[in-house]
N, C-alpha and C positions, 0 to 999 in steps of 0.2 A: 770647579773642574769636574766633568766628567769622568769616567770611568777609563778611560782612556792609556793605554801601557804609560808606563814613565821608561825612557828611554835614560841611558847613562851613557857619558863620556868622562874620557880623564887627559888632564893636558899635566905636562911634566916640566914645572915651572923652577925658574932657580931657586923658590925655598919649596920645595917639595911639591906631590901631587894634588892638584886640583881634581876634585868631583864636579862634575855636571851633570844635575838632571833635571828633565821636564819631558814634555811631549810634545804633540803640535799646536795647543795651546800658548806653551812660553815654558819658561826654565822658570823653575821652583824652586833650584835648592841649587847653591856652590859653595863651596866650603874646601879644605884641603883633609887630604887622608893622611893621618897617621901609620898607616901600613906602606912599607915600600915594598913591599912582594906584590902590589898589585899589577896585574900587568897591563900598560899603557899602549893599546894597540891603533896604528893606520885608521881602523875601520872606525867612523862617526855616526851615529842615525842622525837621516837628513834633518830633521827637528832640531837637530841641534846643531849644527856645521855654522851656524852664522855664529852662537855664542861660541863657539870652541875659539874661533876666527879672530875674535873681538877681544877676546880673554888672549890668545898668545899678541896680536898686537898691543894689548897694555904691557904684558911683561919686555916688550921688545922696545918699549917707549915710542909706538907710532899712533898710540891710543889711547887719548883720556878722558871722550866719554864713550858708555855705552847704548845703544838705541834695539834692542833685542826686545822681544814682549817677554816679560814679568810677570809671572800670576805671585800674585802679594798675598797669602795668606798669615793670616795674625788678626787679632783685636785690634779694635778702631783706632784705642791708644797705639797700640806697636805699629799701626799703617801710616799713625801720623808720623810720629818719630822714623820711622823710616821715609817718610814724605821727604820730613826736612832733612836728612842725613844726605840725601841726594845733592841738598844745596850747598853742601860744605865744597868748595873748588878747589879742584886738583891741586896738591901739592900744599895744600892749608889745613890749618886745623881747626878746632874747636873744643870750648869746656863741652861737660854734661851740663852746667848749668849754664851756658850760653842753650844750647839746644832747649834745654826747658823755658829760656827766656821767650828761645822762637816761637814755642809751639804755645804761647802764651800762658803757663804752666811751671809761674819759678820754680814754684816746692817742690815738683817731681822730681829732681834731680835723681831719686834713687831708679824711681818709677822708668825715666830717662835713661840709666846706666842697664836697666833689666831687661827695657825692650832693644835696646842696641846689642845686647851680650844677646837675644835668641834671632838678631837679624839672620834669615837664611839665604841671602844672598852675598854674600862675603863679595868684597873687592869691588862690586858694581853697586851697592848701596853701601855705599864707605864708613861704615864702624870702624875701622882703622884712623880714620881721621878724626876721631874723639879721643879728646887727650883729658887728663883731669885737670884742674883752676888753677892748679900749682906750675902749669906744665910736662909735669909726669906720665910717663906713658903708664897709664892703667886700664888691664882687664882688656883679651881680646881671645876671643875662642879659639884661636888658628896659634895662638901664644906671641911673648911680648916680643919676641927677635922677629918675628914673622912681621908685627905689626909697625918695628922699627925699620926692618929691610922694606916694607911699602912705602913710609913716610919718604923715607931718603932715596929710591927711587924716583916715586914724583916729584920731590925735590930737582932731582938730578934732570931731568925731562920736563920741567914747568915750561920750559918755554915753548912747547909746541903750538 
């Protein structure tokens, strides 16, 4: 990525504010804010008005994939595991150690959980959809009601 401003946007979702940012590049980082004093304003930079677009259609259930450019930064390990995180489908889930199975990599399973826990694009590369072997919902940076309110949303909207 060049030197390029990073632009921010924030969409005001029903479990709290989403961050978005990137430039004309692609979006680089979404995540949700812990501050609700932030203020959520009309105004979008153009660079970003298609992800804003794409992210309130998922929370509206008219959206379950996204096609926005990505700039993926991370080591090759966290680009793969983010690779295959993508393949997990709507409304399904997966172990960490299914995903380590994918990425041909059983043992990683830790490896697996660490580069999922620093994914920066929360919702659109689905670290929500990794669950642990048990079933269990564990470990999600956005917190675990966050990451149950997503499951049972797609749930709820699988059939689109």
């Amino acid at each position: 990525m060049n030197r390029m401003t990073v632009q921010t946007a924030y969409y005001k979702s029903p479990i709290g504010i989403v961050r978005i940012e990137g430039n004309e590049e692609g979006v680089r980082f979404i995540d949700f804010c812990e501050d609700d004093q932030i203020l959520v304003t009309e105004e979008i930079p153009n660079c970003l008005v298609e992800a804003h677009k794409q992210i309130q259609e998922y929370f509206e259930g008219k959206r379950i994939e996204f096609n926005f450019k990505i700039i993926s930064k991370g080591t090759d390990f966290q680009r793969t595991v983010w690779n295959e995180l993508v393949k997990v489908p709507y409304g399904q889930t997966a172990s960490y150690a299914e995903l380590a199975r994918q990425i041909q990599n059983p043992k990683a399973v830790r490896a697996v959980a660490n580069a999922n826990r620093r994914n920066p694009i929360s919702i659109v590369v689905p670290c929500h959809r990794i669950i642990g072997s048990n079933g269990s919902l564990t470990g999600y940076a956005g917190g675990l009601w966050r990451k149950e309110w997503l499951l049972n949303h797609e749930k709820n909207y699988k059939q689109l």
